[in-house]
C-alpha positions in Angstrom: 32.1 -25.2 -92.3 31.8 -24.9 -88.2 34.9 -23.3 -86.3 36.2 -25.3 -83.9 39.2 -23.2 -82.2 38.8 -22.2 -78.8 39.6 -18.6 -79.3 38.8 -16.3 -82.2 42.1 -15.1 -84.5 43.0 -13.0 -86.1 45.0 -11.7 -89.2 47.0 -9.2 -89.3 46.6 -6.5 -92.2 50.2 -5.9 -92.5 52.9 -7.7 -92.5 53.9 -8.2 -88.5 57.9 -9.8 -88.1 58.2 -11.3 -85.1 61.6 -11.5 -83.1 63.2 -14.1 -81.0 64.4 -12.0 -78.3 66.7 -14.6 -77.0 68.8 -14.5 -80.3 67.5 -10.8 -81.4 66.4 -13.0 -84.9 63.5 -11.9 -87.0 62.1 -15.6 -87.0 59.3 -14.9 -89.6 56.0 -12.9 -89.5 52.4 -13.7 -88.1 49.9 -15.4 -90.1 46.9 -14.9 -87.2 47.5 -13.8 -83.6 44.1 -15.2 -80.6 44.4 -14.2 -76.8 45.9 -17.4 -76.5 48.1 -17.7 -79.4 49.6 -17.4 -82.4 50.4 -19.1 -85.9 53.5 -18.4 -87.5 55.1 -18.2 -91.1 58.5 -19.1 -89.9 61.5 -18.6 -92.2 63.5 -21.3 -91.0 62.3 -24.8 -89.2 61.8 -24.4 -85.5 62.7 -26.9 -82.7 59.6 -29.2 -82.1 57.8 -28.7 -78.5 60.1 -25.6 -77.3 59.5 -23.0 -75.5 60.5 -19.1 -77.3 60.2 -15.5 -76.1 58.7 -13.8 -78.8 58.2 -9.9 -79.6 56.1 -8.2 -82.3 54.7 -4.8 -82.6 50.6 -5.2 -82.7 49.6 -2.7 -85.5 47.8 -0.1 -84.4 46.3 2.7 -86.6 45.6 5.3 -84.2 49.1 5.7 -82.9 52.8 3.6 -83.1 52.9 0.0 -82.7 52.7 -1.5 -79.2 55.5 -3.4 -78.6 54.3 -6.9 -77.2 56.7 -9.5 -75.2 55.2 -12.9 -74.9 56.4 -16.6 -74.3 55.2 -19.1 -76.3 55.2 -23.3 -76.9 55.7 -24.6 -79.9 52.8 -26.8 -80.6 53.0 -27.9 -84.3 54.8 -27.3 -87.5 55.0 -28.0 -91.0 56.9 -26.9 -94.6 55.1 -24.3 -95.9 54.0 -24.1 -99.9 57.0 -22.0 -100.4 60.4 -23.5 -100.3 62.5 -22.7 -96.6 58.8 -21.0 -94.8 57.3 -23.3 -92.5 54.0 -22.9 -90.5 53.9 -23.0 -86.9 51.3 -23.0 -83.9 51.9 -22.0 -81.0 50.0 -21.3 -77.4 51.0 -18.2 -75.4 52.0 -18.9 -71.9 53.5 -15.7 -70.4 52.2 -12.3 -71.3 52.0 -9.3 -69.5 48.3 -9.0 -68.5 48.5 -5.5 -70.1 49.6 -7.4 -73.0 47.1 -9.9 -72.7 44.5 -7.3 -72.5 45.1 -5.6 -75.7 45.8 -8.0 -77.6 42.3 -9.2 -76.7 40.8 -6.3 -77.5 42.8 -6.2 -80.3 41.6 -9.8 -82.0 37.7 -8.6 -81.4 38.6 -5.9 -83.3 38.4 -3.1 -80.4 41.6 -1.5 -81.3 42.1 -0.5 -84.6 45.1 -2.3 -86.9 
């Protein structure tokens, strides 16, 4: 089967929670992060079309966890397999071009996680 996303993803290969730092909420963890964005196991239903300020450490093996800080639209959801998860897409639209850089790297697999 032929890929047809615009950016490469990728999964993490442990479990990343990701915060809503608005509300200081653990909102769920990442299913598969791209440079420009992200899909998440959500543990609650998310507003539909909203935008969130998001922050997760990227796993990195050769020292801590970066903390990253990144905005993101909600572009589509759905009820997960498993009662009260959802899945959610979403496209990055702030970052830090620090940020942006490493988790670019990141996803090609440059950086170690």
């Amino acid at each position: 089967m032929r890929e047809h996303r615009r950016s490469k993803r990728r999964d993490p290969e442990v479990p990343v929670h990701v915060v809503n730092t608005m509300t200081g909420e653990t909102i769920g963890q990442i299913g598969n992060l791209s440079p420009d964005g992200m899909m998440l196991i959500a543990n609650r239903e998310l507003r539909a079309d909203a935008l969130y300020q998001f922050s997760f450490p990227l796993p990195i093996h050769s020292h801590a966890p970066i903390e990253i800080e990144v905005g993101m639209h909600e572009q589509w959801s759905e009820p997960a397999s498993v009662p009260g998860q959802y899945w959610a897409g979403f496209r990055i639209v702030s970052m830090s071009a620090e940020d942006q850089e490493l988790l670019a790297e990141w996803v090609e697999g440059g950086v170690n996680a």
